[in-house]
C-alpha positions as CSV (number, residue, x, y, z in Angstrom):
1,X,17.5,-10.7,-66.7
2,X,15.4,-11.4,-70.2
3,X,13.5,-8.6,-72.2
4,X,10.3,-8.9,-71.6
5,X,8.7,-10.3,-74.9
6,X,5.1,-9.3,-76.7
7,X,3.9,-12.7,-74.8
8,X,4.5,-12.0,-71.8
9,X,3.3,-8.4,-71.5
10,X,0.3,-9.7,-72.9
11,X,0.1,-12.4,-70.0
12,X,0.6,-9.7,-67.7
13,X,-1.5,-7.5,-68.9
14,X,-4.8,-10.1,-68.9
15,X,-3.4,-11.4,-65.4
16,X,-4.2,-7.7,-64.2
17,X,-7.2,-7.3,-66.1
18,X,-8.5,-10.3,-64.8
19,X,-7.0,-9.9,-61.1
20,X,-9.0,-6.4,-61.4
21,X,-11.9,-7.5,-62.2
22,X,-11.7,-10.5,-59.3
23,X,-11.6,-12.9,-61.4
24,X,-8.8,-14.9,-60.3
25,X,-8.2,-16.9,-57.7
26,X,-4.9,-16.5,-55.1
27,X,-3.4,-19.9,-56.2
28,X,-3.6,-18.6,-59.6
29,X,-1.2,-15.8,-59.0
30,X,1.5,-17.8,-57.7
31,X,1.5,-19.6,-61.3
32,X,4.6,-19.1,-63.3
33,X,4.3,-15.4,-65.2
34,X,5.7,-16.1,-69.2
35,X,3.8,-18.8,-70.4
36,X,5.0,-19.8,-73.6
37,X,2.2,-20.2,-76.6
38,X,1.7,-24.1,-76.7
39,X,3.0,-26.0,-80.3
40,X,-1.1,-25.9,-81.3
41,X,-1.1,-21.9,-81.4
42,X,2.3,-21.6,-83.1
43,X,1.1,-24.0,-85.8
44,X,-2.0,-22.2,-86.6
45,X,0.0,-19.4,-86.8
46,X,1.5,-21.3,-89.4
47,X,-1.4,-22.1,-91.6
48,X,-1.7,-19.8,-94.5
49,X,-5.2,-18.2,-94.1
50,X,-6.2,-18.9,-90.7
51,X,-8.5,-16.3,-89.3
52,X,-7.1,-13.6,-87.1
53,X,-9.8,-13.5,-84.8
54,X,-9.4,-17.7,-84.3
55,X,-6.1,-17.3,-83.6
56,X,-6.4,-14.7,-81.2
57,X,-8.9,-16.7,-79.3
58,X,-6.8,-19.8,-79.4
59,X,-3.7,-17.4,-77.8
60,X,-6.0,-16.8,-75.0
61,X,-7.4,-20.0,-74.5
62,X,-3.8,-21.0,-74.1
63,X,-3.4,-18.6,-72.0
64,X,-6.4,-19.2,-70.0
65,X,-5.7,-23.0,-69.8
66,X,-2.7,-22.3,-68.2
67,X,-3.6,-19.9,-65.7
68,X,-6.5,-22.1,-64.6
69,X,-5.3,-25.6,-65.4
70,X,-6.1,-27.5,-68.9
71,X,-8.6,-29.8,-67.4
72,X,-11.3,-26.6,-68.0
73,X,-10.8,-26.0,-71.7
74,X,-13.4,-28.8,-72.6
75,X,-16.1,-27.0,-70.3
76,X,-18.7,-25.1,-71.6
77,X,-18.6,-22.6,-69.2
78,X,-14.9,-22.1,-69.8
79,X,-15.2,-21.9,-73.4
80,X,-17.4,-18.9,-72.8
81,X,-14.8,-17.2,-70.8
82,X,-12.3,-17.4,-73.3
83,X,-15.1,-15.4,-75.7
84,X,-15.8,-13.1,-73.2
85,X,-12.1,-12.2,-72.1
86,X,-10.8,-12.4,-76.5
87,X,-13.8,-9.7,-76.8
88,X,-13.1,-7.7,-73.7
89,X,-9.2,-7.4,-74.9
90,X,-10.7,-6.3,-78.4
91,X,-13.0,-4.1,-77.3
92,X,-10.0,-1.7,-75.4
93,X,-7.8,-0.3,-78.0
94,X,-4.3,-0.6,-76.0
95,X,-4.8,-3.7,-75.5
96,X,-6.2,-5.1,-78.8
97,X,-3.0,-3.5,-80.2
98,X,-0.5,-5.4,-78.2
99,X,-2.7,-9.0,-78.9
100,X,-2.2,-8.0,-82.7
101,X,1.4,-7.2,-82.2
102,X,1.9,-10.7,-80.5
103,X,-0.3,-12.4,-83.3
104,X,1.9,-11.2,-86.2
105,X,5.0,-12.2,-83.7
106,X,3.9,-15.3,-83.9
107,X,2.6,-15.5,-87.8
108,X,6.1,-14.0,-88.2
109,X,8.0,-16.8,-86.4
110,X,6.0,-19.6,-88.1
111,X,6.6,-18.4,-91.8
């Protein structure tokens, strides 16, 4: 069996959060459960001064888009999600830590 990498805690993690706070649907669940960052986050990883707090949001986006299907990321509504679940993972201390960890992961594997 694979170690269980910063990514995926951090997808399990928000899959739990989100599952607690009903805001997933069953079909969701049945998903795969390691999504890997798409090529757009890794390359904004890559670019030398990007904004933390953009690239956190575009991890979670990512995330999001997967979890709910990529056909939402262009919605309005969703978009607002994504704000509201990047500040909700900020906002608790454990968790903002392990999103950090995964974002210098990332910054890390892009240099």
């Amino acid at each position: 069996m694979d170690a269980i990498s910063n990514v995926d805690r951090l997808v399990l993690l928000l899959r739990q959060r989100l599952s607690e706070r009903g805001a997933t649907r069953p079909a969701a669940t049945s998903r795969r459960a390691s999504p890997p960052p798409a090529d757009a986050v890794r390359a904004l990883a890559a670019v030398e001064g990007m904004d933390v707090r953009h690239l956190r949001r575009a991890l979670i986006q990512n995330l999001l888009s997967d979890l709910f299907g990529p056909r939402l990321v262009n919605e309005a509504q969703f978009q607002q999600v994504v704000d509201r679940v990047t500040e909700a993972i900020e906002e608790d201390p454990e968790t903002a830590r392990l999103l950090q960890r995964v974002v210098g992961d990332l910054k890390a594997a892009a240099r």
